[in-house]
C-alpha positions, 0 to 999 in steps of 0.5 A: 182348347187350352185357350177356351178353357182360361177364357171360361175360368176367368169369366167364372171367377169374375161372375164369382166375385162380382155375387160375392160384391152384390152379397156383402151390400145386401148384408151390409143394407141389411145390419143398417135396416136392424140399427134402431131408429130414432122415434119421437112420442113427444109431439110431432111438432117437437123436433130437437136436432142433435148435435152429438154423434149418437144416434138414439131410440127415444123411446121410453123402452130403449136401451139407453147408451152412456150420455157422453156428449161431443161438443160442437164446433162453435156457432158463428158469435150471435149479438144475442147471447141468449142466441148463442147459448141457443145455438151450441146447446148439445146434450141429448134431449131424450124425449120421455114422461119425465121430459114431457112433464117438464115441458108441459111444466115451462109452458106454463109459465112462459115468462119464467125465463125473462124473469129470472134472466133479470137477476142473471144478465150481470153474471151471465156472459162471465158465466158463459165464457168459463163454460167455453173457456173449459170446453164443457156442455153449454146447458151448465151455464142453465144450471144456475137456473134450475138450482136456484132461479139465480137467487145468489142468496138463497140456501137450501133446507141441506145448507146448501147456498147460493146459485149454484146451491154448494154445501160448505165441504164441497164450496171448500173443498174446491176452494170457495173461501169464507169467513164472517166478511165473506161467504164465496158461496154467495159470490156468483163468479168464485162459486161458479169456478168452484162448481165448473170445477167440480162438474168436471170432476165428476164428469171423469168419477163417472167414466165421460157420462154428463147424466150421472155426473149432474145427477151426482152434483144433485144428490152426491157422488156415493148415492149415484154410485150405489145406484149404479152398483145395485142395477148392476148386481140385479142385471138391470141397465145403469143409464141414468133413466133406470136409476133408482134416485130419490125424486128431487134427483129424478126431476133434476135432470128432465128439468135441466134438459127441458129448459134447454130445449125450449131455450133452443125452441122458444117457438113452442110458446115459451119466451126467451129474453133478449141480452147483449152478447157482451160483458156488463160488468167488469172484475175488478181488483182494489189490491188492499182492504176496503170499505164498500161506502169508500168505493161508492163515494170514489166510483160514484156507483150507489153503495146498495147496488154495489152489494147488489152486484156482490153478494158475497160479501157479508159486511161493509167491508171486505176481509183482511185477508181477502178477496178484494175484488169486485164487479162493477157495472160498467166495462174494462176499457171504461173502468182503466180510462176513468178518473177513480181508476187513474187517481186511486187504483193506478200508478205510472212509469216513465218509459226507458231505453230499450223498453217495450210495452210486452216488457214492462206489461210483463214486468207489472205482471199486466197484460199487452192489451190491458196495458194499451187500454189503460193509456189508449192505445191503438198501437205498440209505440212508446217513446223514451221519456212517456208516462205509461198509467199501471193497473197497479199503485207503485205505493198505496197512497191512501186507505180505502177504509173510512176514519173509524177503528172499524167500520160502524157497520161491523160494530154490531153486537153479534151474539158469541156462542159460547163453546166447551173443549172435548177431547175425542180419542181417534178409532180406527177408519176415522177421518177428519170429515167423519169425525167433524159430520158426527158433531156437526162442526166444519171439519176445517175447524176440526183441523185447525183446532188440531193443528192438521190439514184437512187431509190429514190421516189419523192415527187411531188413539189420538186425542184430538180436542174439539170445541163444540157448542155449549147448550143454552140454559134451561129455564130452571137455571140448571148448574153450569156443569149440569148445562156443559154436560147436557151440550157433551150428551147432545153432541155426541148424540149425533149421528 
């Protein structure tokens, strides 16, 4: 009897356990079928595969999650690299009115990519191996095109300046340099670094959430925030969709992300180019000061596509104080093999016991790989005795600037703005920027002026002496001390 009893409870907790299995998967089927589901109300046709590890509902009521983006492994390398770029694009292209429009919008223009692409095939691979480089969304690399059509000297009713479209303070800020030979806002490769650079810097201001961080490269840092801060005091979401942003902000982005759908589906009607996945320039660096007429007679490379390919550079010659480099059309093991490279640009070392190329590559601060190409080298031996070619002149045997004093070119008469020196006593909460936005003057100069750095903190009383452009003569010849003081007034104006 005692037997039958344990034999009964066994089979009761079996049969006890084996529900409570069947339950936990009923209610586990039943949390998947409460998950929302993805929709598409864009059209049936305009499917767009995801590559991240959210899944969402894009329909133009769901709530919507942080666009954080997880970047994929990379694609097999395609010989196109338009293909490649295609091929690991991976934000979300959220389908809504906004998106929809702007699609409608390309559409319409079908060739506007082959076009642009023509301005952009010398940049573009560089541009896409910094993006690679730093593990950050390929639709940066697009970004050039929605800013600016890849114009490298277009500047913006903002001031804002090239194809990344970088104001001064922030170009500065992130290192750009610039002065009367150069403006690194124009030079396609220096304002791509500092513009990667600062995409990254938002990206982390805006907790991993690559939609507020675009949207704050657009229309700065503190609007984007303020945004965020009002939805949130009224209880409303803070996604970048339910922003409150100002229009050219909220066409910036459904732009961005509808270029690169089409770029992932140029079925759809709209062309995408064709360009060889691989560099067709090269960075050079002459190492001295040099004169852009001097290069082209040396490289035989024409002087205007020179300054084609380097608009940076303001003038016929470079700045004093750098940078000196240039981008050539032609490739890197071309450039180190060529007669300009050899005869100007390289000096040479005799190979000594005990060297390898890893020491005197290391020695010359070049690389292995840079070293063999230079002398044509498939493998790592060298003998005692062989003349090896360096990426750099042991001695400057010649100045790459033309027999002038200065170069013609610079000897324009440029117009001198006449300045008047003000004194400003510092007031408590002033910054160097505050003080250089409320009169309109780089704020670098009001550092330098003041001998501070630009990060400098103020002591309230200070005086600080800034020198602020004098206003032109009225046509009733008023006194020159009537004219200072007018220039005194209207600057401080400002607001």
């Amino acid at each position: 009897m005692a037997l039958l009893r344990l034999k009964y409870f066994l089979l009761l907790c079996i049969f006890i356990s084996l529900q409570g299995c069947q339950t936990t998967k009923k209610e586990s089927q039943q949390n998947q079928d409460d998950q929302p589901k993805i929709f598409n109300h864009f059209e049936p046709n305009l499917s767009y595969q995801e590559k991240t590890s959210e899944q969402l509902d894009v329909s133009p009521t769901a709530a919507l999650p942080s666009s954080k983006v997880s970047i994929p492994a990379s694609e097999p390398t395609s010989d196109d690299l338009w293909q490649h770029i295609a091929n690991n694009l991976s934000l979300v292209f959220q389908t809504n009115k906004q998106t929809t429009a702007r699609v409608k919008w390309y559409l319409k223009q079908p060739e506007y990519l082959e076009t642009v692409n023509r301005r952009a095939a010398p940049y573009l691979y560089h541009i896409v191996k910094r993006v690679e480089k730093q593990n950050l969304p390929m639709e940066l690399a697009l970004l050039p095109f929605v800013e600016s059509d890849f114009r490298p000297t277009v500047r913006s009713s903002e001031h804002a300046v090239g194809i990344w479209q970088l104001v001064g303070a922030t170009a500065y800020h992130f290192g750009v340099q610039s002065d009367q030979w150069y403006d690194g806002r124009q030079d396609i490769l220096a304002s791509t670094d500092a513009a990667l650079t600062y995409l990254s810097y938002l990206h982390k201001r805006f907790n991993g959430n690559w939609l507020h961080a675009l949207a704050a490269y657009n229309s700065g840092e503190g609007r984007v925030k303020k945004a965020i801060k009002d939805n949130k005091k009224r209880g409303k979401k803070t996604d970048y969709w339910s922003l409150s942003l100002p229009k050219e902000t909220a066409d910036y982005i459904p732009k961005l992300l509808a270029l690169s759908y089409l770029v992932r589906h140029p079925e759809k009607g709209f062309k995408r180019p064709k360009l060889v996945n691989k560099p067709l320039t090269t960075e050079f660096n002459v190492g001295q000061q040099f004169e852009f007429s001097v290069i082209a007679n040396l490289s035989g490379i024409g002087r205007s596509q020179l300054h084609k390919l380097n608009p940076g550079y303001l003038k016929n010659q470079s700045s004093p104080n750098g940078p000196h480099t240039l981008l050539l059309p032609m490739e890197q093991q071309t450039i180190l093999q060529s007669k300009l490279f050899r005869n100007n640009f390289a000096g040479q070392y005799t190979v000594q016991k005990d060297d390898t190329l890893y020491s005197i590559a290391r020695r010359f601060s070049m690389s292995v790989e840079a070293l063999k190409k230079l002398n044509n080298k498939a493998s790592n031996l060298i003998k005692v005795g062989e003349q090896l070619h360096l990426n750099k002149p042991q001695t400057i045997q010649k100045s790459l600037l033309v027999d002038y004093k200065i170069s013609p070119y610079l000897e324009q008469n440029e117009p001198t703005i006449p300045t008047v020196a003000v004194d400003y006593q510092v007031k408590p909460g002033d910054s160097i920027w505050r003080i250089s936005r409320l009169y309109d003057v780089p704020h670098k100069d009001v550092a330098m002026w003041n001998k501070l750095n630009a990060t400098s903190v103020l002591k309230p009383g200070t005086i600080l002496t800034l020198h602020l452009p004098q206003a032109e003569p009225t046509k009733h010849n008023a006194p020159a001390s009537e004219t200072i003081l007018s220039g005194i007034e209207s600057s401080l104006k400002k607001p």
